[in-house]
LUMLO-582322 format. One record per atom (N, C-alpha, C, O, CB): x, y, z. Coordinates in steps of 0.1 Angstrom, whole numbers, padded with zeros to 4 digits, always signed. Glycine has a CB too. Layout:
N
XYZ...
//
This chain:
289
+0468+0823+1792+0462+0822+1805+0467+0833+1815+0459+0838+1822+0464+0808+1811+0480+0836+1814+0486+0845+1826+0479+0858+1821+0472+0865+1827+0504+0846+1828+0483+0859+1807+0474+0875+1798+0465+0876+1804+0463+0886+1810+0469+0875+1781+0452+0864+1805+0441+0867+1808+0441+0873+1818+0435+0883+1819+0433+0859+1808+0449+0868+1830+0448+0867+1848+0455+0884+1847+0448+0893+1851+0460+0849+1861+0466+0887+1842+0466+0899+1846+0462+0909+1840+0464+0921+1843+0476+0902+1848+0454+0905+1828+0441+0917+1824+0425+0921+1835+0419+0930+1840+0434+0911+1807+0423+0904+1833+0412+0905+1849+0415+0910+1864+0407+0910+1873+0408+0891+1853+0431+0915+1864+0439+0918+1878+0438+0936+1872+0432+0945+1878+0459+0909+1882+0444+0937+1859+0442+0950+1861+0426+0955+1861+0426+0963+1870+0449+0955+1850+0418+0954+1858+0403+0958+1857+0399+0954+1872+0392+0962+1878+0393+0949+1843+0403+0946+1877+0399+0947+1893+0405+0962+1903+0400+0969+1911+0406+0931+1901+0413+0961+1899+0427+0974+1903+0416+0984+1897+0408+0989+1905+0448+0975+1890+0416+0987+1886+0408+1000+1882+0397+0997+1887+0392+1008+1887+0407+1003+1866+0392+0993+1889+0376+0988+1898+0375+0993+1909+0366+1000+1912+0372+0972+1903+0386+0991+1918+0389+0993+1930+0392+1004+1935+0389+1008+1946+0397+0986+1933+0399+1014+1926+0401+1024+1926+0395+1039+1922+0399+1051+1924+0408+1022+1924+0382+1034+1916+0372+1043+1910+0362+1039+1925+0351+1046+1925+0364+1036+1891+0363+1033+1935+0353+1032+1943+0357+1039+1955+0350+1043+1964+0348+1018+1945+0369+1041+1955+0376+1039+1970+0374+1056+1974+0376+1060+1985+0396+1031+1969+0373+1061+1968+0375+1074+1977+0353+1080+1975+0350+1092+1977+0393+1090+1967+0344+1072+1971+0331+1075+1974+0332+1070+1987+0330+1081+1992+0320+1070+1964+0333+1064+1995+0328+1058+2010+0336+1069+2016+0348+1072+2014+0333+1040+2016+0326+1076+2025+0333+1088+2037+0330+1082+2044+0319+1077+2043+0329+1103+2041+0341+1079+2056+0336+1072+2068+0336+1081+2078+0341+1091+2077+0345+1061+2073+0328+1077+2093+0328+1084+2106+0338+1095+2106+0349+1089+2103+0331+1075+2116+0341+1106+2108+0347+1115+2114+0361+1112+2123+0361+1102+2130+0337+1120+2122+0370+1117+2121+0379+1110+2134+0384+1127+2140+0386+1136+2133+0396+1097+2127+0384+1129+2156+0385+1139+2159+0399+1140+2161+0406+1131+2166+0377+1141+2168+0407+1154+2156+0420+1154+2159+0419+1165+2166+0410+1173+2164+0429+1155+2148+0429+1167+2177+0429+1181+2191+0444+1186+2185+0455+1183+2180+0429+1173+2213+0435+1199+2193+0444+1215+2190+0463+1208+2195+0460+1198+2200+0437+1233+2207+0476+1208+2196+0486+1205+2205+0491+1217+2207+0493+1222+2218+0496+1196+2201+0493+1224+2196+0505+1233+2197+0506+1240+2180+0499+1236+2171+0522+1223+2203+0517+1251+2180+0516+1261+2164+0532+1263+2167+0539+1266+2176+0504+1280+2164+0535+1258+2151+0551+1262+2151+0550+1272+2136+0541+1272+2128+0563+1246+2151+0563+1278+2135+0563+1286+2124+0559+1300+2124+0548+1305+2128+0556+1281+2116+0571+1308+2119+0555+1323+2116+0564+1329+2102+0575+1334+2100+0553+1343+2136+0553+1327+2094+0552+1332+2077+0544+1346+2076+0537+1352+2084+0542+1319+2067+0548+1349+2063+0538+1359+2060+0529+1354+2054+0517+1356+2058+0542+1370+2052+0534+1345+2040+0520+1343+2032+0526+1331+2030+0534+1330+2021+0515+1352+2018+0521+1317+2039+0528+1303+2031+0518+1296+2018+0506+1296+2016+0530+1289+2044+0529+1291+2010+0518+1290+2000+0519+1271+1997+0512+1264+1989+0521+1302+1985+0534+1266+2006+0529+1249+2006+0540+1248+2014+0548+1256+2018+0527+1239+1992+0539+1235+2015+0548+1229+2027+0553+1214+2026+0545+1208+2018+0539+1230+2040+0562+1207+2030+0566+1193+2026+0574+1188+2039+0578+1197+2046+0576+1192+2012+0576+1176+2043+0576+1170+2056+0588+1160+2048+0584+1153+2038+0560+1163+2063+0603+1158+2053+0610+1141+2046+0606+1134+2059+0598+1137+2067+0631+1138+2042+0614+1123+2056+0611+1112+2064+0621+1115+2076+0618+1109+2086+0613+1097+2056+0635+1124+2077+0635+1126+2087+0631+1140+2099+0634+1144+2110+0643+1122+2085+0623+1142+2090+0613+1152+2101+0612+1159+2102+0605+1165+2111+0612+1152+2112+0622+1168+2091+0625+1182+2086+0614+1188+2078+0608+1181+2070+0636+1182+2077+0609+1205+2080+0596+1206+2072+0603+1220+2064+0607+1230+2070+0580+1208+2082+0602+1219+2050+0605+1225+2040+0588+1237+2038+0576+1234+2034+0610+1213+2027+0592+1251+2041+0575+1261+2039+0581+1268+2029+0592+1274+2030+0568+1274+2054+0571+1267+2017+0573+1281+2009+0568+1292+2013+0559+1289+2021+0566+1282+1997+0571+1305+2013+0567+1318+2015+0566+1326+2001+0575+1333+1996+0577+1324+2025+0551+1325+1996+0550+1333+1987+0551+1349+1987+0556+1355+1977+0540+1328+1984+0548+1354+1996+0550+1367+1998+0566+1373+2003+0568+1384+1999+0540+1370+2009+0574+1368+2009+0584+1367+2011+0597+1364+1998+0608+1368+1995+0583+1359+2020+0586+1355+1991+0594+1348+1979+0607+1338+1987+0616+1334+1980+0602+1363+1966+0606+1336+2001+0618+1323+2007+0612+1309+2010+0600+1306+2012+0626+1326+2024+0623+1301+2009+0620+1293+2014+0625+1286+2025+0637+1282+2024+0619+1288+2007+0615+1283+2039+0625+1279+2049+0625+1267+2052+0615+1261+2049+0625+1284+2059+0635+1261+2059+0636+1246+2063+0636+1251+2084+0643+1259+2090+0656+1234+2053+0625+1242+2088+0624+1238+2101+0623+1227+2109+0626+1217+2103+0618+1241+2104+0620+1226+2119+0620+1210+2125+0607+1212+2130+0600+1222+2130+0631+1204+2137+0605+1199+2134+0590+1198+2141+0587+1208+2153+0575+1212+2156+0587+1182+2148+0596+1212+2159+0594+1215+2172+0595+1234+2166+0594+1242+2175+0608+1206+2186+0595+1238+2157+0594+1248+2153+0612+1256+2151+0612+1266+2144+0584+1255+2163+0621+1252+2154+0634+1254+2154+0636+1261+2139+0637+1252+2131+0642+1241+2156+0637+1273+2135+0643+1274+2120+0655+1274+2118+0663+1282+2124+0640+1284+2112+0660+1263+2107+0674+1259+2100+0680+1267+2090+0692+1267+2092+0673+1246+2093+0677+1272+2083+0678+1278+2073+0666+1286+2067+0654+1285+2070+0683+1269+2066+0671+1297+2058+0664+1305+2053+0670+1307+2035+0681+1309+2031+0666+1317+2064+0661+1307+2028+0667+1312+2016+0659+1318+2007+0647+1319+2010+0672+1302+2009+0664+1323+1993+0653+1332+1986+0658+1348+1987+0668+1354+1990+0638+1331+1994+0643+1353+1982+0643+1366+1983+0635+1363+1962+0636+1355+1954+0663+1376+1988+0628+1381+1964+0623+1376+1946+0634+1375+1939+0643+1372+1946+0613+1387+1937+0637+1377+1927+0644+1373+1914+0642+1361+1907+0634+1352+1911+0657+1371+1917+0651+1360+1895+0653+1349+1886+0664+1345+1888+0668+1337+1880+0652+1351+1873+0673+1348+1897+0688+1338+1895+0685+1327+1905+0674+1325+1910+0707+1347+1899+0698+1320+1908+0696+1304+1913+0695+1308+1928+0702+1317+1933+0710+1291+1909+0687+1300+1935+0680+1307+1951+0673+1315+1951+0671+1320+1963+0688+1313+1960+0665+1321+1941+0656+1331+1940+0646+1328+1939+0643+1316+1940+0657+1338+1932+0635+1338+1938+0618+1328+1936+0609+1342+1931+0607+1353+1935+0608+1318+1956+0606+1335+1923+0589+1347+1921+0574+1340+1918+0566+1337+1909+0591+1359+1903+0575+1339+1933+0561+1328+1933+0561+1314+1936+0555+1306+1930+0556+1326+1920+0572+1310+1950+0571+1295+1950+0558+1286+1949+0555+1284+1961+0576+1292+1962+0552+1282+1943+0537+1279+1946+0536+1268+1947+0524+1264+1946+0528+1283+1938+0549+1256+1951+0551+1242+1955+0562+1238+1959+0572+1240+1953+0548+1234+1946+0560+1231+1971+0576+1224+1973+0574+1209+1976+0563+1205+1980+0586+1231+1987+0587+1198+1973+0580+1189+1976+0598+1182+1983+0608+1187+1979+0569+1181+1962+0598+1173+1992+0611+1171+1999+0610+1156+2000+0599+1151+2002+0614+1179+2015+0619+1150+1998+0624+1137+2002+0637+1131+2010+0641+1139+2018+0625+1132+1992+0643+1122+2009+0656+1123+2017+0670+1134+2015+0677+1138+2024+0660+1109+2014+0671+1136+2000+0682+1138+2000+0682+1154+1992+0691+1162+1994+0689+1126+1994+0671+1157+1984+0671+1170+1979+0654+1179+1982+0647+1173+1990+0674+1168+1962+0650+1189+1978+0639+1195+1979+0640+1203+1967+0649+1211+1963+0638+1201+1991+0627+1199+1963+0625+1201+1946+0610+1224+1947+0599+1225+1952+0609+1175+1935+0616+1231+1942+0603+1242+1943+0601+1243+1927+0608+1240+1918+0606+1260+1951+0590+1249+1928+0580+1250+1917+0580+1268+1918+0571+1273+1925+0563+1241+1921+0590+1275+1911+0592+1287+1909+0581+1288+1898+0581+1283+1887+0607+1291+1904+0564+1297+1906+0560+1300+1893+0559+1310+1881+0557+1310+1869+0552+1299+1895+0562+1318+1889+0568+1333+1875+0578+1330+1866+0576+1332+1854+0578+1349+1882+0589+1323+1871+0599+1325+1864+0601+1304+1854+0610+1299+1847+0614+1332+1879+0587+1300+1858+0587+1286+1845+0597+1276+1847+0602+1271+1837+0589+1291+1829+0600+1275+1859+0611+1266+1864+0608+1258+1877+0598+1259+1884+0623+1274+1868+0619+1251+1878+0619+1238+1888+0633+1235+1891+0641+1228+1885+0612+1224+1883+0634+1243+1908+0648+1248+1912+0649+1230+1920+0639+1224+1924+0651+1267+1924+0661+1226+1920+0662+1213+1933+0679+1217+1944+0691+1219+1942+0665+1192+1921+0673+1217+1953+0683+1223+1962+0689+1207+1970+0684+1197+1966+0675+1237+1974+0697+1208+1978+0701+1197+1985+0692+1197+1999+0683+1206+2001+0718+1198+1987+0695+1183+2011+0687+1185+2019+0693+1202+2029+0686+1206+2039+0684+1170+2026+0701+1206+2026+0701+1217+2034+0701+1229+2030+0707+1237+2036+0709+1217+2040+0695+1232+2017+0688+1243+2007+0696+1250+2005+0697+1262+2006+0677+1250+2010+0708+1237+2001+0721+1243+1988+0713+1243+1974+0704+1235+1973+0738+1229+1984+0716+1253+1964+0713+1250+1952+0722+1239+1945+0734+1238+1947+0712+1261+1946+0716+1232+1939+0722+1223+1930+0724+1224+1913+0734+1222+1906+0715+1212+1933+0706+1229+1910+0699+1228+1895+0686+1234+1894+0677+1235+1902+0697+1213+1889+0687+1239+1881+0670+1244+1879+0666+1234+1863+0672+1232+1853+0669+1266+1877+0659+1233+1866+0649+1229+1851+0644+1242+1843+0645+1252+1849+0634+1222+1855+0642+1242+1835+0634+1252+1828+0634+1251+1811+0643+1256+1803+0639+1266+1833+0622+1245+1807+0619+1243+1793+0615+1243+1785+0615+1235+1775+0618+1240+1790+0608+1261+1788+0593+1269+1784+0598+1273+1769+0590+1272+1760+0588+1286+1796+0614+1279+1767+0615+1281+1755+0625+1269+1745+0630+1272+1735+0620+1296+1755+0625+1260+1749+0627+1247+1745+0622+1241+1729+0610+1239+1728+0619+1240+1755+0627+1239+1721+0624+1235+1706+0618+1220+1709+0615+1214+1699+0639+1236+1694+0617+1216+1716+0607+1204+1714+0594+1205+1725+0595+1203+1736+0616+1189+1718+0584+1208+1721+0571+1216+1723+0564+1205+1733+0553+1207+1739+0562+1219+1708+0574+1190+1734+0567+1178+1746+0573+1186+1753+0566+1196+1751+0571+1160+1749+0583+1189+1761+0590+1193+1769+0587+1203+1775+0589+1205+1787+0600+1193+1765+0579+1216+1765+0578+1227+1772+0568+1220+1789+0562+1209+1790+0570+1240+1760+0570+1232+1799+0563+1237+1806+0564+1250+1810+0574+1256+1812+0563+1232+1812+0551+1256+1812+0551+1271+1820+0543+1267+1831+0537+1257+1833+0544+1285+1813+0546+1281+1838+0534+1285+1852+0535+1272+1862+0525+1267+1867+0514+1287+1847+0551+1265+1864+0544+1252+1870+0539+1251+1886+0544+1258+1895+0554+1240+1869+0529+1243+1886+0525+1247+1903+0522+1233+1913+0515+1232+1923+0507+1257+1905+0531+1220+1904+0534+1211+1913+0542+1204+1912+0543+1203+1899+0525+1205+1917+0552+1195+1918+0559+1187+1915+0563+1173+1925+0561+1175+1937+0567+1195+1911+0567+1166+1924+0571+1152+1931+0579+1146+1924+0581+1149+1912+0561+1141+1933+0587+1135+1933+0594+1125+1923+0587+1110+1928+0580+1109+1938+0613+1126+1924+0592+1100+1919+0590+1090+1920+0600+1081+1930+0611+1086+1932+0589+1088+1908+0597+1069+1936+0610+1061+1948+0621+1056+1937+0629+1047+1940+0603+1043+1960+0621+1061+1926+0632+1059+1916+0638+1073+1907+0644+1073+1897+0626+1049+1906+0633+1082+1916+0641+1095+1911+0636+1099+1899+0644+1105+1892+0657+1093+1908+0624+1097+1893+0623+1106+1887+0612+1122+1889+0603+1126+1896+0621+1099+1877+0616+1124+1882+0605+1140+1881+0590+1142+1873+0586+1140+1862+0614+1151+1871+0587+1146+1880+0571+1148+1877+0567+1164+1882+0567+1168+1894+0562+1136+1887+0563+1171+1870+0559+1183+1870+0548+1190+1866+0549+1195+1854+0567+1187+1866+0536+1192+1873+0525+1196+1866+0526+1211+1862+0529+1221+1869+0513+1193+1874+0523+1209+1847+0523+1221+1841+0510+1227+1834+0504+1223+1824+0531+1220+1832+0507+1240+1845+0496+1248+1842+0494+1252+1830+0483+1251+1826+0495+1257+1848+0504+1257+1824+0502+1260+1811+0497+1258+1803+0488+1264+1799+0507+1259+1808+0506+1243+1797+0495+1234+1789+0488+1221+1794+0487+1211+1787+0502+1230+1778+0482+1224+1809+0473+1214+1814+0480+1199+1809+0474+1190+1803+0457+1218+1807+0491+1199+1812+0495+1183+1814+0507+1180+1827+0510+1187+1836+0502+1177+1799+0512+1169+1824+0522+1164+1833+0535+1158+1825+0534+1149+1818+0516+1153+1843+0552+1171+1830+0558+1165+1823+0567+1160+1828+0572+1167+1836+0560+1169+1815+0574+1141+1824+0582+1135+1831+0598+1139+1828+0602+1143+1817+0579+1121+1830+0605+1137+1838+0624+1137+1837+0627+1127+1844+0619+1122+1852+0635+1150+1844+0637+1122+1841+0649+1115+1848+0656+1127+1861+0655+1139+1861+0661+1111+1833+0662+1119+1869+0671+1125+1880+0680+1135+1874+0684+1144+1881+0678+1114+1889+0686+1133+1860+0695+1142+1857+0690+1156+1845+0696+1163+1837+0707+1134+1851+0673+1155+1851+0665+1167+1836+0664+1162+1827+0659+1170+1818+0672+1178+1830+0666+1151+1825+0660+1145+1806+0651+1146+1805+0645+1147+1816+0661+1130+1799+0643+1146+1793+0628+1147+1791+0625+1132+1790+0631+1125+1782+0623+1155+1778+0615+1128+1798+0615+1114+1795+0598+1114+1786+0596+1106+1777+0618+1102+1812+0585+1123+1790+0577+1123+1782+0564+1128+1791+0564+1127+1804+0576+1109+1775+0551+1134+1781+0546+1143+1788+0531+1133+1784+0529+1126+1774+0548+1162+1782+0521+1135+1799+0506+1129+1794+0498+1136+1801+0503+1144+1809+0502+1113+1798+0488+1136+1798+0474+1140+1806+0469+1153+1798+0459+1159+1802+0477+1143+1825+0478+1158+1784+0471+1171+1777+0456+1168+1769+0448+1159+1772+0483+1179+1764+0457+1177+1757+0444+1173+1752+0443+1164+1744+0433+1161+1738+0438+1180+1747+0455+1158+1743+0450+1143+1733+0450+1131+1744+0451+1120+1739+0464+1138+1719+0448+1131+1754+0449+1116+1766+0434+1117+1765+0430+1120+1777+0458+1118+1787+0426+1116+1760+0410+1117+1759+0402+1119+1771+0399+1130+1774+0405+1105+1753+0398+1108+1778+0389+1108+1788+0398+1116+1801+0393+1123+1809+0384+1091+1789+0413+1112+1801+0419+1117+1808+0426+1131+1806+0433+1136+1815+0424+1109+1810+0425+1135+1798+0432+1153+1801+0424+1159+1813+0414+1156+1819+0428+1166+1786+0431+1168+1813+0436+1175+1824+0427+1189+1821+0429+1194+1809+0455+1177+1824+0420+1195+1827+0411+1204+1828+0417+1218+1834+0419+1229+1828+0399+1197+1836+0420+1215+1848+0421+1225+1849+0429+1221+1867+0425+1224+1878+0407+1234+1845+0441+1214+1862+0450+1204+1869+0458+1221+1883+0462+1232+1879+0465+1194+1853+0457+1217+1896+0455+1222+1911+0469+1213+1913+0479+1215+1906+0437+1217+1922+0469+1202+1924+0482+1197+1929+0482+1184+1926+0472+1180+1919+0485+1199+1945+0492+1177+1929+0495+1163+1927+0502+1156+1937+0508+1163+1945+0502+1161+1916+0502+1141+1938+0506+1137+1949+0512+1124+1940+0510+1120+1929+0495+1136+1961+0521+1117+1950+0526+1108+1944+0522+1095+1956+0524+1097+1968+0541+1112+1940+0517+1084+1952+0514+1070+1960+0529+1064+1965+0538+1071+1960+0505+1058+1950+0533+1054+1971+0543+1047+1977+0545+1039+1962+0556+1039+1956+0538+1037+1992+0531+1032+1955+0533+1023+1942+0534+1037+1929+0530+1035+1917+0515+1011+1939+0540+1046+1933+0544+1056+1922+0531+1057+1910+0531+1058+1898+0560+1048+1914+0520+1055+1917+0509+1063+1912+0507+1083+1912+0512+1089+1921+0498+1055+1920+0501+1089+1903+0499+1102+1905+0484+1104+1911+0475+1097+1905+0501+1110+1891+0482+1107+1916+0466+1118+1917+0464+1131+1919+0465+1138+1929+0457+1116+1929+0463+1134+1909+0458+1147+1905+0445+1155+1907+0433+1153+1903+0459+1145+1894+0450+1167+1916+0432+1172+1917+0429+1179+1908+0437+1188+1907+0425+1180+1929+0416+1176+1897+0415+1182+1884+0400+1186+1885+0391+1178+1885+0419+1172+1870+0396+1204+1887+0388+1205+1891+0377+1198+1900+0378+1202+1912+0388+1209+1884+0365+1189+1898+0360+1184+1908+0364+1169+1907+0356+1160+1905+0345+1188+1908+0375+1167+1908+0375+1149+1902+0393+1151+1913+0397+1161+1919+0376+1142+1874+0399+1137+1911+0406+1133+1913+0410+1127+1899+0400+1122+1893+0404+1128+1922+0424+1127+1892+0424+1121+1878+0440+1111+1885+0448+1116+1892+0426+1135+1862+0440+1095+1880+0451+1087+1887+0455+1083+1876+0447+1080+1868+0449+1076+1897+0471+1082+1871+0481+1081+1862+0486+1070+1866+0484+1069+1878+0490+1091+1861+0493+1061+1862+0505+1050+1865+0517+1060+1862+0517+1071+1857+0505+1034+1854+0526+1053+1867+0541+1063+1868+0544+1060+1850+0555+1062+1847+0558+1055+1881+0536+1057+1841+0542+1055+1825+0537+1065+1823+0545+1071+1816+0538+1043+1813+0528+1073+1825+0519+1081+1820+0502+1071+1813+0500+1072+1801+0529+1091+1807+0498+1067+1818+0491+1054+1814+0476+1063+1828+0479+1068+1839+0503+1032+1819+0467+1062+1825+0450+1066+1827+0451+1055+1834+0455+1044+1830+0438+1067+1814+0445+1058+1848+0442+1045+1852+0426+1049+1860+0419+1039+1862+0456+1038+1861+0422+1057+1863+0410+1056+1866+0405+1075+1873+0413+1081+1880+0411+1042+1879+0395+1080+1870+0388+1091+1873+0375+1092+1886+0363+1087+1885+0384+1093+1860+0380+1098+1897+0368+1093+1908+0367+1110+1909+0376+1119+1912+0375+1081+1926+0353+1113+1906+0344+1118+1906+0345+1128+1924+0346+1120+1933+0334+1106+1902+0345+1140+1927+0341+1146+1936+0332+1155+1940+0328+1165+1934+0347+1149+1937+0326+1151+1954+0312+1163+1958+0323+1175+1960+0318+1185+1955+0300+1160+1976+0333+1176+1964+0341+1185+1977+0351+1194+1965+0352+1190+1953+0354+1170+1992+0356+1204+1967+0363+1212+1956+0379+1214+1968+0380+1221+1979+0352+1230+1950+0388+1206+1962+0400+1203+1972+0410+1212+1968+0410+1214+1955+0405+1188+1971+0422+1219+1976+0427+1227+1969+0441+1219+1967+0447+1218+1956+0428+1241+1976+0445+1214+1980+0457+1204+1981+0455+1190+1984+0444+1184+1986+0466+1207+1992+0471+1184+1982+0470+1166+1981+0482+1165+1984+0490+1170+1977+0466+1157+1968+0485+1158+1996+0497+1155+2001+0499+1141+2006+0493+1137+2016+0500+1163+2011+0508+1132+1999+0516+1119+2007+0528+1120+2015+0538+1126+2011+0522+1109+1998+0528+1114+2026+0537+1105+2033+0534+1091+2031+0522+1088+2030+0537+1108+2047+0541+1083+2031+0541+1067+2030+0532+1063+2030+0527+1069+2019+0545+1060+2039+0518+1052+2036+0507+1050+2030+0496+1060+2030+0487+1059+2023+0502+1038+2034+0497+1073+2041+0490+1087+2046+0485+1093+2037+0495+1101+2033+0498+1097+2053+0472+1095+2026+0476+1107+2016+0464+1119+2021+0454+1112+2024+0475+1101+1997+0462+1127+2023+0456+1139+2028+0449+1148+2020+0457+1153+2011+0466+1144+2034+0438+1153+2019+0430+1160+2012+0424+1172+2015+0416+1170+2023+0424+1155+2010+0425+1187+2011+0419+1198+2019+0415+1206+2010+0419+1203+1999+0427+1206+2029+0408+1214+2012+0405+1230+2006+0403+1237+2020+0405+1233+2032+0388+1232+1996+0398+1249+2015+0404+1259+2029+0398+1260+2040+0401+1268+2049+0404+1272+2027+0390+1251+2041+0384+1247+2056+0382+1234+2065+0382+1232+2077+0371+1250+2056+0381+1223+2053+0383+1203+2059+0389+1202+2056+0392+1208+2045+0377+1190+2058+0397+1191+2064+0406+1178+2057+0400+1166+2060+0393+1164+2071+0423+1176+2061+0405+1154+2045+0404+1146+2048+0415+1139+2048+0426+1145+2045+0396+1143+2045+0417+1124+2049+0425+1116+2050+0422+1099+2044+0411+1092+2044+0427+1118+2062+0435+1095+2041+0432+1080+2034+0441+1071+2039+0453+1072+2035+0434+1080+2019+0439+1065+2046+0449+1053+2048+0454+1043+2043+0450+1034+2050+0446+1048+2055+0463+1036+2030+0463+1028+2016+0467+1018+2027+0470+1007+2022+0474+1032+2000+0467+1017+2042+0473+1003+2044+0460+0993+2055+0459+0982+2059+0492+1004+2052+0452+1007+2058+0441+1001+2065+0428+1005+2059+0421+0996+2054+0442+1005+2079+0424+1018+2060+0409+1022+2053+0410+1025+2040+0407+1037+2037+0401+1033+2059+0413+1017+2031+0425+1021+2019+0409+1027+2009+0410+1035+2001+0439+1001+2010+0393+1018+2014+0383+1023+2004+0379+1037+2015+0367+1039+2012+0367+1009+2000+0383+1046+2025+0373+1050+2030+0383+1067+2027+0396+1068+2027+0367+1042+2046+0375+1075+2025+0373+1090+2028+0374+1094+2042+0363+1095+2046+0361+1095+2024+0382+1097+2050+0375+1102+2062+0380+1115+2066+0391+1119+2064+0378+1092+2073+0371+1121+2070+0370+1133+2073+0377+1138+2092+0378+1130+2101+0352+1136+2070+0380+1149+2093+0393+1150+2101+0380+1164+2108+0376+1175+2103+0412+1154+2090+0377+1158+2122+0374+1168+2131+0385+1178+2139+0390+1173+2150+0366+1163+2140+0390+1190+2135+0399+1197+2142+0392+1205+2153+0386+1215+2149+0407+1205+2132+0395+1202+2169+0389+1207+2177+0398+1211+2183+0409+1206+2182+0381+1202+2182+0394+1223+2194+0404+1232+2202+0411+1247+2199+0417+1255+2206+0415+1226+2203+0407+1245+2186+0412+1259+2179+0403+1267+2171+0395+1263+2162+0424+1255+2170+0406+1281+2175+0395+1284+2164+0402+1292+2152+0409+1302+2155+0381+1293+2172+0399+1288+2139+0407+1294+2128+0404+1310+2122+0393+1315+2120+0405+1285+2117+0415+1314+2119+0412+1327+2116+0417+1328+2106+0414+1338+2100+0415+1337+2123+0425+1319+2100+0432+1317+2086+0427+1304+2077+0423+1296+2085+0447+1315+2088+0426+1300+2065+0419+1294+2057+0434+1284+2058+0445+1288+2059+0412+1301+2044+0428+1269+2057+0438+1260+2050+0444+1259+2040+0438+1259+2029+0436+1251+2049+0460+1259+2039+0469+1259+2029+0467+1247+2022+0461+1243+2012+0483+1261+2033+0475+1240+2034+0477+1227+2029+0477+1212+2044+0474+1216+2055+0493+1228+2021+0479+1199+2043+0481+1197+2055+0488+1181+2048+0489+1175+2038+0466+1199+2066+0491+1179+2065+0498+1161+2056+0500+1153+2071+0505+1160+2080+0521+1161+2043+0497+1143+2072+0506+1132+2084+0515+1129+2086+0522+1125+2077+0506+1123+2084+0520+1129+2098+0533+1125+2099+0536+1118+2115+0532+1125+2125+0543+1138+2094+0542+1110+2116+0546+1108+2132+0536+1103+2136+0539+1097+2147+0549+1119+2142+0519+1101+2131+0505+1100+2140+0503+1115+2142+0493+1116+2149+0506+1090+2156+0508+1127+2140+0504+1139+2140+0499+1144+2127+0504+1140+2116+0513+1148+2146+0488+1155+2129+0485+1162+2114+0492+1178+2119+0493+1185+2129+0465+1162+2109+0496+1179+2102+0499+1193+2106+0492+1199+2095+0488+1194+2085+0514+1197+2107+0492+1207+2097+0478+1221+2090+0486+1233+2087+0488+1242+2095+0464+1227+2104+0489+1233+2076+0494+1246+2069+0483+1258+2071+0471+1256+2066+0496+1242+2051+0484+1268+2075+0480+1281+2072+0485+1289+2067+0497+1285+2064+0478+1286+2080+0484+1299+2063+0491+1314+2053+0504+1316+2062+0516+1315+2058+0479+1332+2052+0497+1320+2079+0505+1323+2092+0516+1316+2097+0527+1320+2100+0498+1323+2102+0510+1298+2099+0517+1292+2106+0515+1279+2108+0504+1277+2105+0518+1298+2114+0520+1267+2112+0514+1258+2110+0511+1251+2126+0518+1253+2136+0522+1251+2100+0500+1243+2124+0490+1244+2135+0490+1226+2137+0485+1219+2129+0473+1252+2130+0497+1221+2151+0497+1205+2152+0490+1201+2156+0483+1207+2164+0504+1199+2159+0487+1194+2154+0467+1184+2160+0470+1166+2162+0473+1158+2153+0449+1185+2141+0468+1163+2174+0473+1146+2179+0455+1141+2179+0445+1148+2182+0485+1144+2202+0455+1129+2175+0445+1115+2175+0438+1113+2190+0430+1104+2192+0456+1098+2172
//
């Protein structure tokens, strides 16, 4: 009887979540506030919970840590392969205590402390166990239990670690059937340590085992995907949308940015505070409800 109730709970779950991002609701307008930052070429950006914002600089090859109010803290980088170096940050992702980049030239995954000490790099491209490899990686997160999650361009999958680099196991290549990975863009991680993955026109969602849990279908060709707490955020280089998992948890909604007129294409963007912020190449652009 319980077997039954939580097989009919999981297929409601997967039900629920194959529907939830078709409903676009009304528009919600967000206004111009203010622009902090000045980059050459940013190529992503990450927000912790206390309010610090971590910008890659692909052109620069640094990475800087700022505050909301535009204040820069630190600076680090420059190109190379040794530890603090970068050739090609092309992801960062921050949480309380470290900030994880996605070095893509050099097939690694540096994690610095929160004040962009080096700590460790990953790197497992020439690795004798062929689960493990990754190259070219261009996203990463962890789980609210420390682990690692690394999408790898390479071989179009996702591979998991433990907090101390173990390999713990890789899904979404060409044997996960319905679910491989095509031609896998960014990833995001849910509060319930779900993945979503933007995989060419679809969204593809993982359980944190590596376990398929449902494919929702897209009109829109999205470039980024960003969480904060129930907030998760959706763009390509001209809309965003937004999802709310604790109120409009079935609806799409689309984000009117008024007051500004753009001269640079969207990087990336994410919620925070009740503010959006909007990654550009240049700089990042605040917009209030």
């Amino acid at each position: 009887m319980i077997y039954k109730f939580l097989k009919m709970t999981r297929w409601f779950y997967i039900l629920f979540l194959a529907s939830m991002l078709l409903n676009i609701s009304q528009a919600q307008d967000y206004y111009f506030s203010n622009k902090i930052g000045e980059f050459e070429e940013a190529s992503a950006f990450d927000i912790n919970a206390s309010g610090f914002i971590v910008v890659a600089d692909k052109f620069k090859n640094e990475i800087i840590k700022i505050d909301t109010n535009g204040n820069q803290i630190v600076t680090i980088g420059g190109y190379g392969w040794d530890a603090a170096s970068f050739d090609f940050p092309a992801d960062v992702f921050s949480n309380a205590l470290s900030v994880y980049v996605c070095d893509f030239n050099n097939h690694r995954v540096q994690r610095f402390d929160k004040d962009l000490n080096f700590i460790s790099q990953l790197n497992t491209r020439e690795s004798e166990n062929s689960e493990e490899r990754f190259g070219y990686p261009v996203s990463c997160v962890t789980s609210n239990i420390g682990d690692l999650f690394i999408l790898d361009s390479e071989n179009k999958r996702i591979i998991k670690f433990d907090l101390f680099g173990n390999f713990i196991q890789q899904f979404g290549g060409y044997d996960a059937g319905k679910f491989s990975l095509n031609s896998p863009r960014k990833f995001a991680v849910t509060p319930n340590n779900n993945l979503f993955v933007i995989d060419e026109n679809r969204i593809v969602i993982f359980d944190q085992y590596g376990n398929g849990i449902s494919i929702i279908p897209l009109e829109l060709y999205f470039t980024s995907i960003k969480t904060i707490y129930s907030l998760l955020t959706l763009n390509n280089t001209d809309s965003i949308y937004i999802i709310n998992f604790k109120e409009n948890f079935h609806e799409l909604q689309k984000v009117n940015l008024l007051g500004y007129e753009f001269n640079e294409n969207i990087v990336s963007s994410l919620m925070f505070n009740n503010k959006l912020y909007v990654l550009t190449q240049k700089d990042i652009l605040v917009f209030i409800p």
